[in-house]
C-alpha positions in Angstrom: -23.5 10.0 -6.1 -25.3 11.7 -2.9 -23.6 11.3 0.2 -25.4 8.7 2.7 -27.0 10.4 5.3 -26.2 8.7 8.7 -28.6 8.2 11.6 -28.4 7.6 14.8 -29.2 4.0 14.5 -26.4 3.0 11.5 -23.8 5.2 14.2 -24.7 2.7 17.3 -24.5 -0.2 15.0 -20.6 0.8 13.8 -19.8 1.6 17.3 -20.9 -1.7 18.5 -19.2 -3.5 15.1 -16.6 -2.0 14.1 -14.2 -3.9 16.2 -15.3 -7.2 14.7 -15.7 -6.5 11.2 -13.7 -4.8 8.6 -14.1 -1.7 6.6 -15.0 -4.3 3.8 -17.7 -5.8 5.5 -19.2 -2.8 7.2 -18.9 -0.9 3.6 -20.8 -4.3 2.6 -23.6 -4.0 5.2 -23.9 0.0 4.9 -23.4 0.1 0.6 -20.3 2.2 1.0 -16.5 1.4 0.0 -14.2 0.6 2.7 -12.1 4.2 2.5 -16.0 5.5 3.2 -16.6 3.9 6.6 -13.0 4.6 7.4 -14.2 8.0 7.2 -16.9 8.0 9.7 -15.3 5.8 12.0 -12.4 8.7 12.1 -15.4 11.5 12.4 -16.7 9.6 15.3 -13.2 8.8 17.0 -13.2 5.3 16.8 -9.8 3.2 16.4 -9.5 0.1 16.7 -7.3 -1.8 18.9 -4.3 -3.0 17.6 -3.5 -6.4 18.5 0.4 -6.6 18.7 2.1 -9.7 17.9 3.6 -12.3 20.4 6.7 -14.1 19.9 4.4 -17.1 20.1 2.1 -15.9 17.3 5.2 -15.0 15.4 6.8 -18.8 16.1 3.6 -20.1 14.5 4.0 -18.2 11.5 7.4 -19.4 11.1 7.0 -22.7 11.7 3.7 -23.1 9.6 4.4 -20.8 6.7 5.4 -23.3 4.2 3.2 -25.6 5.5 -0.1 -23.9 5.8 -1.8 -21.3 3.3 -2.2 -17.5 4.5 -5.4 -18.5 5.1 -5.7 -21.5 7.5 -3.0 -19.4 9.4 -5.5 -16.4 9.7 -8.3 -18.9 10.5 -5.7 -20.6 13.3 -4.2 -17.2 14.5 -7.7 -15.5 14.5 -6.5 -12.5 12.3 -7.1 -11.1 9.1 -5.6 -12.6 6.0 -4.3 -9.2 5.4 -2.6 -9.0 9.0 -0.7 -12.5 8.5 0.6 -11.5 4.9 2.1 -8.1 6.0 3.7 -10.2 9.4 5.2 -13.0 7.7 6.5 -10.2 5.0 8.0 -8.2 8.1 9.2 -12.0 9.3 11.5 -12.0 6.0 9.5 -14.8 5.4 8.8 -16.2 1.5 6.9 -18.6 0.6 9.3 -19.7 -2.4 9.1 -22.8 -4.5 11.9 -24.7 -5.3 13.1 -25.6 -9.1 12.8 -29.3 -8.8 14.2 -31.6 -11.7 10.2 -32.5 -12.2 8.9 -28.9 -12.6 11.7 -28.0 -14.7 11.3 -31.0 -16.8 7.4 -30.0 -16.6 8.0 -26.7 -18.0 10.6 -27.6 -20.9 7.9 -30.4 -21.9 5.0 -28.0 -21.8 5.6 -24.5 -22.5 5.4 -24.8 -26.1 1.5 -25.6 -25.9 0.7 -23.5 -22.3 0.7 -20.2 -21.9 3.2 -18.6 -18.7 -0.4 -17.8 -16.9 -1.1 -21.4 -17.3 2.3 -22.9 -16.7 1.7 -20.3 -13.6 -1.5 -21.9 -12.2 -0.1 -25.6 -13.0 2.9 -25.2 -10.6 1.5 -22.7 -8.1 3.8 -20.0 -8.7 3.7 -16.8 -10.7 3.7 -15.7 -14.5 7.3 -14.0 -13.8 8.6 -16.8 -12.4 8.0 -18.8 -15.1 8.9 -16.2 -17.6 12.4 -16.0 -15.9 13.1 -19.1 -15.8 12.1 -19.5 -19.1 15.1 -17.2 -20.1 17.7 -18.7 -17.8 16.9 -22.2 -19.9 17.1 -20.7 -23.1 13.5 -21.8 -24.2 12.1 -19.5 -26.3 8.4 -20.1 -27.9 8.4 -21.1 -31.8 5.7 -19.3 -32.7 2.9 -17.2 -30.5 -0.2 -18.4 -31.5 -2.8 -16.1 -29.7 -6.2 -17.5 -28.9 -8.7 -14.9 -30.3 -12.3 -14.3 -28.7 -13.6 -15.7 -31.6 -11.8 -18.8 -31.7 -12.3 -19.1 -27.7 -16.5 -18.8 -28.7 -16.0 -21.3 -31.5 -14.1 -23.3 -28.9 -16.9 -23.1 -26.2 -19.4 -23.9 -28.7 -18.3 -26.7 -29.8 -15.9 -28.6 -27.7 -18.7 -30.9 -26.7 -19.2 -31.8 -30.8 -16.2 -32.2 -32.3 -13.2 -33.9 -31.6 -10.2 -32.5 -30.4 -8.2 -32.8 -34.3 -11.3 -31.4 -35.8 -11.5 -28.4 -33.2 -7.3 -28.2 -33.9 -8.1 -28.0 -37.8 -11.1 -25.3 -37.3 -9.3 -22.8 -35.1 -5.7 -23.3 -36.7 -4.0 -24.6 -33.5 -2.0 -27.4 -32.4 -4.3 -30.2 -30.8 -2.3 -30.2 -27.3 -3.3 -25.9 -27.6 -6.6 -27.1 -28.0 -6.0 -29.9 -25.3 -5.0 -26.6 -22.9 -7.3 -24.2 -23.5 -10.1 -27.0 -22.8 -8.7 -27.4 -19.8 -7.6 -23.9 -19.0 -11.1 -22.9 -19.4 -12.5 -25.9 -17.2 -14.4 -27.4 -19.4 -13.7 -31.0 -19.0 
């Protein structure tokens, strides 16, 4: 790839932007990767200001981080989403979820017919977590039954035909797999 040739014009605009907008977005705008503009903006001498953090800023972070997502904080604290997660990380802050009696039950009624990744997304929390957990409980999976690209195109070819026992009987699943992957795919 040639190297972009800057001119005089694309210099005044990231002197008079790069304050406001990340090296994403000015890599966006210009059609070069982030690592790229920090480049010229090191070239040109440019640093940006570092906003420090107040106590205040920090209270708000400790108060809303369970309450809030990384995101609406950014929004509220005008920062980057970036800038929140490493603060409330150098807080000691973690946003952990609690083992209730419900999402355990949850789990040891569904993770023979969901996969971790979907267990995962059902309960907001990672595929470790629910890997972990799985071996602290003692549940361990009958059988692995893998759902292959072909079965996932037969699958998305015909969910809207058959019915669920015939799609079960044609891919050589459980219906409540069948059930899942509908729904893990979104298409009902």
């Amino acid at each position: 790839m040639a190297r972009r040739k800057w001119t005089d014009e694309d210099r005044r605009f990231l002197k008079e932007n790069y304050q406001n907008m990340t090296n994403k977005e000015l890599g966006e705008y210009f059609g070069l990767t982030a690592g790229g503009i920090g480049y010229q903006l090191k070239r040109l001498g440019l640093r940006r200001y570092i906003r420090t953090w107040t106590e205040e800023k920090d209270d708000f972070i400790r108060s809303n981080y369970m309450k809030m997502t990384i995101k609406e904080m950014a929004s509220e604290l005008g920062r980057t989403i970036c800038a929140v997660e490493k603060r409330r990380d150098r807080l000691k802050l973690r946003q952990r979820k609690r083992w209730t009696p419900e999402r355990e039950q949850f789990l040891r009624d569904n993770y023979e017919i969901m996969s971790n990744a979907f267990l995962a997304k059902k309960l907001g929390i990672t595929e470790l977590a629910i890997a972990k957990k799985l071996s602290r409980l003692g549940l361990v999976r009958k059988s692995k039954r893998k759902w292959s690209k072909m079965k996932e195109e037969f699958l998305l070819a015909n969910y809207r035909r058959l019915s669920i026992d015939e799609l079960a009987t044609e891919c050589d699943m459980l219906p409540d797999y069948v059930r899942n992957k509908i729904t893990e795919l979104e298409l009902r």
